[in-house]
C-alpha atoms as a printed R data frame, in Angstrom:
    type eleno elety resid chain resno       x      y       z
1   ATOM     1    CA   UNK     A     1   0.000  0.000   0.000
2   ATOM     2    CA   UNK     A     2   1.091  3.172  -0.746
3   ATOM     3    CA   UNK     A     3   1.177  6.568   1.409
4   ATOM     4    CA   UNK     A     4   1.242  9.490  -1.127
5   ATOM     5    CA   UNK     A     5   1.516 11.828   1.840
6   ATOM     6    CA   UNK     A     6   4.697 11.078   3.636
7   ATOM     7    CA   UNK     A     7   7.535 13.773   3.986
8   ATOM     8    CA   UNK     A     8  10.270 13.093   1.972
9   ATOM     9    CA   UNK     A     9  13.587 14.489   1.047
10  ATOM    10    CA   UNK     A    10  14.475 15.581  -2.836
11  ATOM    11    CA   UNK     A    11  18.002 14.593  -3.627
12  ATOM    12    CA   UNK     A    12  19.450 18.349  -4.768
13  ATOM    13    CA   UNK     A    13  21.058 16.355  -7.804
14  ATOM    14    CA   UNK     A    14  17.758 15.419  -9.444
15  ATOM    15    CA   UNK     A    15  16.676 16.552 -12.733
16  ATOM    16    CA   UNK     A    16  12.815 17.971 -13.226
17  ATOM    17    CA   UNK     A    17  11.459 14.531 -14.993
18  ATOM    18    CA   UNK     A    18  12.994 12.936 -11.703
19  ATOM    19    CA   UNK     A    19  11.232 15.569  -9.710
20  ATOM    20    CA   UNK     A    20   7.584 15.113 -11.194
21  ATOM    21    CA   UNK     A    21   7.853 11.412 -10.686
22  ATOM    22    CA   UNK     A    22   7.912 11.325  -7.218
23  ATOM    23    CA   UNK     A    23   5.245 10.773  -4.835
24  ATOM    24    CA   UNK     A    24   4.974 12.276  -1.183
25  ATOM    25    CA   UNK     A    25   5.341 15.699   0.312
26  ATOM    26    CA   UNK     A    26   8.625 18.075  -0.063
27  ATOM    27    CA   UNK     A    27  10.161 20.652   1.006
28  ATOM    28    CA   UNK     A    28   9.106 24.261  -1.038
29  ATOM    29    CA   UNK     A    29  12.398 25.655  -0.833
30  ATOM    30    CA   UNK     A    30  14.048 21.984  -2.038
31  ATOM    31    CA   UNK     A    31  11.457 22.119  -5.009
32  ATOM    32    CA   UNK     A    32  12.569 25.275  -6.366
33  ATOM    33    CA   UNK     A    33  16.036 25.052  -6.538
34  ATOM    34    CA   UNK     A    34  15.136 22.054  -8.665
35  ATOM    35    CA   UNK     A    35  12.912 23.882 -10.843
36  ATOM    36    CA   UNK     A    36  15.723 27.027 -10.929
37  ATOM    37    CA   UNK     A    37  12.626 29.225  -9.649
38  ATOM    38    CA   UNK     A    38  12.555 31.333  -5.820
39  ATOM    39    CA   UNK     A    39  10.413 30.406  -2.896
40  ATOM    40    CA   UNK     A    40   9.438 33.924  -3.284
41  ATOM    41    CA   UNK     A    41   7.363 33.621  -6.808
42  ATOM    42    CA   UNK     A    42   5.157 30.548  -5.168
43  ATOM    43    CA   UNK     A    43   4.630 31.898  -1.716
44  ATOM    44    CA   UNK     A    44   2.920 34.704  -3.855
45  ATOM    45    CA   UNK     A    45   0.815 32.501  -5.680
46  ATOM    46    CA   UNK     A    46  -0.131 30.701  -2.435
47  ATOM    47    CA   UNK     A    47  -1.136 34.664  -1.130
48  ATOM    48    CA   UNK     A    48  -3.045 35.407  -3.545
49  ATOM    49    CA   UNK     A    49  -4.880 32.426  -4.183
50  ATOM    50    CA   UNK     A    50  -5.726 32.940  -0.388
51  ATOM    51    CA   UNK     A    51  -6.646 36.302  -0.494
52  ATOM    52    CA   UNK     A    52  -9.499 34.984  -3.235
53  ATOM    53    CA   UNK     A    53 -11.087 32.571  -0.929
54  ATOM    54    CA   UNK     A    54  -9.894 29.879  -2.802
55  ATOM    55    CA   UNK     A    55  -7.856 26.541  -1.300
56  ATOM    56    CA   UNK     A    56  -4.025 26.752  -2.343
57  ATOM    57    CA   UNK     A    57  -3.613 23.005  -1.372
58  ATOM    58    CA   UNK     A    58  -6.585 21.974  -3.586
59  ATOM    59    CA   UNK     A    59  -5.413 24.576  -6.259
60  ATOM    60    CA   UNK     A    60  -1.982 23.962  -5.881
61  ATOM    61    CA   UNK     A    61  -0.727 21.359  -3.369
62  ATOM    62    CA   UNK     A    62   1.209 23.975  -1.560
63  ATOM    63    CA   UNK     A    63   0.416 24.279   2.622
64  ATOM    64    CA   UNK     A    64   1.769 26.535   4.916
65  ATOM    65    CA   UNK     A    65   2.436 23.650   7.097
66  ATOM    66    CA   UNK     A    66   4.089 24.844  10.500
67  ATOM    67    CA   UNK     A    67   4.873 28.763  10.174
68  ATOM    68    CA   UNK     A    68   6.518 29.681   7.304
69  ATOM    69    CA   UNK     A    69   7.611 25.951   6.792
70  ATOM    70    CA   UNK     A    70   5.785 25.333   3.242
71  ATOM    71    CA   UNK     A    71   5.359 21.928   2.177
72  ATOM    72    CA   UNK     A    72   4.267 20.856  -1.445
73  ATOM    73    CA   UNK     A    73   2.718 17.669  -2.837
74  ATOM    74    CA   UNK     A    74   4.116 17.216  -6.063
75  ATOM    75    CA   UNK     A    75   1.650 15.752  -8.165
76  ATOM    76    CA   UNK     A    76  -1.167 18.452  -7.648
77  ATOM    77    CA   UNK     A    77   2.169 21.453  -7.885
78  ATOM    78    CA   UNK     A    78   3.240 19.482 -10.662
79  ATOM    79    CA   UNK     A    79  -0.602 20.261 -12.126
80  ATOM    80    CA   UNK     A    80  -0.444 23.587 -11.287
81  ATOM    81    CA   UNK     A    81   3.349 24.121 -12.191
82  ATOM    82    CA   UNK     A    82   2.647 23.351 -16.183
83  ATOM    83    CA   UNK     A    83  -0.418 26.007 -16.733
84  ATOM    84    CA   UNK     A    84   1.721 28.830 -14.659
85  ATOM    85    CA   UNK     A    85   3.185 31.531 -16.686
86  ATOM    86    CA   UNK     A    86   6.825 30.926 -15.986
87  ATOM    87    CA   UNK     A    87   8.689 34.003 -17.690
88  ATOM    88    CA   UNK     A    88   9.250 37.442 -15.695
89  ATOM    89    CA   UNK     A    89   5.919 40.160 -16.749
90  ATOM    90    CA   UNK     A    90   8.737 42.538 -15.503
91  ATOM    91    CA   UNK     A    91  12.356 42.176 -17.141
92  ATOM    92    CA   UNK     A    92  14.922 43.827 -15.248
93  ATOM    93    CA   UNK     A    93  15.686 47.363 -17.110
94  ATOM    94    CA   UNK     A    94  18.510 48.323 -19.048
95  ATOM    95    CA   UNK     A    95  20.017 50.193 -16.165
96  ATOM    96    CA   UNK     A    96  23.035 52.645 -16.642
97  ATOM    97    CA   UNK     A    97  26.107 53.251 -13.879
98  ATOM    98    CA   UNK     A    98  25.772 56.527 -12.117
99  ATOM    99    CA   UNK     A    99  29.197 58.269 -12.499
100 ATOM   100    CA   UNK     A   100  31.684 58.579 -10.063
101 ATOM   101    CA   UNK     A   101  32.545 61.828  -8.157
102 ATOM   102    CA   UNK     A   102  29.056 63.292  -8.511
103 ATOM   103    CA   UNK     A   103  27.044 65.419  -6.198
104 ATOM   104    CA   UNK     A   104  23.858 64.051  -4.650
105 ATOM   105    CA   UNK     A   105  22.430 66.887  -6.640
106 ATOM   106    CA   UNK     A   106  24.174 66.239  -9.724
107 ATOM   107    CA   UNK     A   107  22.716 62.678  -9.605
108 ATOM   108    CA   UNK     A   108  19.205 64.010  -9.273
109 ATOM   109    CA   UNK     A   109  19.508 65.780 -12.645
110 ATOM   110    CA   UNK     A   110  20.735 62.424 -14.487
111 ATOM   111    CA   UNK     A   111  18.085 61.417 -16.883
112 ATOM   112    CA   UNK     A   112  17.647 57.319 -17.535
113 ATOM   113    CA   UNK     A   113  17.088 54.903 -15.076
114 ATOM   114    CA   UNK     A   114  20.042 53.531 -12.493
115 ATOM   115    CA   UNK     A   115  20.503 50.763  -9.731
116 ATOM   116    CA   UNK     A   116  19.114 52.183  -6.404
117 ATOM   117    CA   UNK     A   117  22.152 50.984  -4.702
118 ATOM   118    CA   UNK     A   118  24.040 53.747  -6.387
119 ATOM   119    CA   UNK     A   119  22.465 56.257  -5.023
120 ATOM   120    CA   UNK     A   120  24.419 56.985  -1.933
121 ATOM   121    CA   UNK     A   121  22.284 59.797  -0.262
122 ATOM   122    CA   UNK     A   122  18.075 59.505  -0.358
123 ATOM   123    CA   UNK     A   123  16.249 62.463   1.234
124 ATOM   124    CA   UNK     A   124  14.067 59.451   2.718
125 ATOM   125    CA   UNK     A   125  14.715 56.419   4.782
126 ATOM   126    CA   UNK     A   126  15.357 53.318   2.601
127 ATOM   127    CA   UNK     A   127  12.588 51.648   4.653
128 ATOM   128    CA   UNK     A   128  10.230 54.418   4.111
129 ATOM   129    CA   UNK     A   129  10.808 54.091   0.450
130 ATOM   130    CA   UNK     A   130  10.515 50.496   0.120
131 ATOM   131    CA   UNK     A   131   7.055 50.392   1.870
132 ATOM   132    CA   UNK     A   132   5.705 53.433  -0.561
133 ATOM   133    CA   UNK     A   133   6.730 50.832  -3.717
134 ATOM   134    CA   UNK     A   134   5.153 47.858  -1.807
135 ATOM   135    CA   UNK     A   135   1.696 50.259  -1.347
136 ATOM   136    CA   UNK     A   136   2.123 51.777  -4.757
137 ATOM   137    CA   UNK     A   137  -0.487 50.174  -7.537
138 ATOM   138    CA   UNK     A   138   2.296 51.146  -9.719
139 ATOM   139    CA   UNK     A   139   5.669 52.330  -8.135
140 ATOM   140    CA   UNK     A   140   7.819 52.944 -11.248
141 ATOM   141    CA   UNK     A   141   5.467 55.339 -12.846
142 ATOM   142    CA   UNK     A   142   4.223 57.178  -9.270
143 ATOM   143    CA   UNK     A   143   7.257 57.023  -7.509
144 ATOM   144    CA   UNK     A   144   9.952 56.210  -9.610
145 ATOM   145    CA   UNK     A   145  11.524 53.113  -8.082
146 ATOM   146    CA   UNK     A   146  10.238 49.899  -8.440
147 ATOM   147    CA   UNK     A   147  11.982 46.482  -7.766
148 ATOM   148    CA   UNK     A   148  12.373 43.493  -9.951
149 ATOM   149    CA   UNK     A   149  13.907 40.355  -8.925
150 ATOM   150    CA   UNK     A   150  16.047 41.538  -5.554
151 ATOM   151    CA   UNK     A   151  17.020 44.837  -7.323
152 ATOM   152    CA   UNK     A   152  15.619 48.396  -6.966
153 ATOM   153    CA   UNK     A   153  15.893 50.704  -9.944
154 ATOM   154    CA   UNK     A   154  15.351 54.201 -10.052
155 ATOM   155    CA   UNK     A   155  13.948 56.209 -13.057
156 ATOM   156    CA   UNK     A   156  15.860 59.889 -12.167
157 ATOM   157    CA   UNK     A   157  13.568 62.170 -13.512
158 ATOM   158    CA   UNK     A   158   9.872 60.495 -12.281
159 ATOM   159    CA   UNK     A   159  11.915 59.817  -9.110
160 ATOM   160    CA   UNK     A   160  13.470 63.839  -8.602
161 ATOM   161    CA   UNK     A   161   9.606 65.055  -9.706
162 ATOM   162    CA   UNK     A   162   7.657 62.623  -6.969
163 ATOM   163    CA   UNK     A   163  10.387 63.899  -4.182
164 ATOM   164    CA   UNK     A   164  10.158 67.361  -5.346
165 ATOM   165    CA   UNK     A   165   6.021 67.153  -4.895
166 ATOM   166    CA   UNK     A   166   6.284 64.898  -1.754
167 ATOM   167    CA   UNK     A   167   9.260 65.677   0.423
168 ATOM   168    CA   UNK     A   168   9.154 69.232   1.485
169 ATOM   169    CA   UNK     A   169  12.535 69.991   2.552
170 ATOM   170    CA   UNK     A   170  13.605 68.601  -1.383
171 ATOM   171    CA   UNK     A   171  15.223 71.302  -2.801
172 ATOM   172    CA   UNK     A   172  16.919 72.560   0.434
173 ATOM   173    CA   UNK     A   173  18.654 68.773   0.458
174 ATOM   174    CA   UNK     A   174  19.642 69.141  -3.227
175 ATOM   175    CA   UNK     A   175  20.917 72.567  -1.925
176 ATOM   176    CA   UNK     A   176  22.900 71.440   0.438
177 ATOM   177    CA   UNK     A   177  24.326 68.572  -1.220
């Protein structure tokens, strides 16, 4: 007799064909590395499947099994896996290098779009500013930062406007800097 629903360990050497023949429950963040995906991209799905009142272990076969431990059984992910759109909506950007020896308000007046991390001085806390993108419907055109992947980017002008209209001591900043 079989029990479909024991935990079980995926050898980290397996290929995917390997993967989707196994019965039992796994490990999320063993699965992905196998399918060269992030925990990240499924724990999202698993949200938002919630936040529609629907079942993300009927949907999915993905449980949020003993805080934050996610478990997955892999032939009802394996299901779900094949009709879920697997390339990136947003492609990082063609991002340019901010150059070197410039004023913080020198690198305001850039034009194009440039790795946040560049940026050494922000008129804002770099926790304020990530929880504006994470409210924002869309961050890159209010704001002018948005993240991709792991990586913030910063579109200069859309950025210097939103800061201009939203922080009020701005321009005395760029003044001063």
């Amino acid at each position: 007799m079989s029990r479909p629903y024991v935990f079980r360990e995926v050898n980290p050497e397996c290929d995917i064909e390997t993967l989707w023949a196994q019965t039992g429950l796994f490990s999320l963040k063993d699965v992905v590395k196998i399918l060269g995906t992030d925990t990240v991209i499924i724990r999202r799905q698993f949200a938002k499947l919630k936040h529609e009142g629907h079942d993300p272990w009927e949907s999915m076969g993905v449980s949020n099994w003993a805080a934050g431990t996610y478990v997955v059984d892999l032939q009802r992910f394996k299901k779900w896996w094949a009709s879920f759109p697997k390339k990136n909506p947003n492609p990082p950007p063609i991002a340019e290098e901010i150059p070197e020896g410039l004023s913080t308000s020198k690198i305001f007046d850039l034009g194009g779009v440039y790795p946040l991390k560049q940026i050494q001085s922000l008129p804002i806390p770099m926790r304020s500013l990530k929880n504006l993108i994470r409210k924002s419907e869309c961050p890159e055109k209010e704001i002018g930062v948005w993240c991709v992947g792991k990586k913030f980017y910063v579109r200069m002008p859309t950025f210097r406007a939103y800061l201009s209209q939203k922080v009020p001591y701005f321009d005395n900043f760029l003044s001063r800097n």
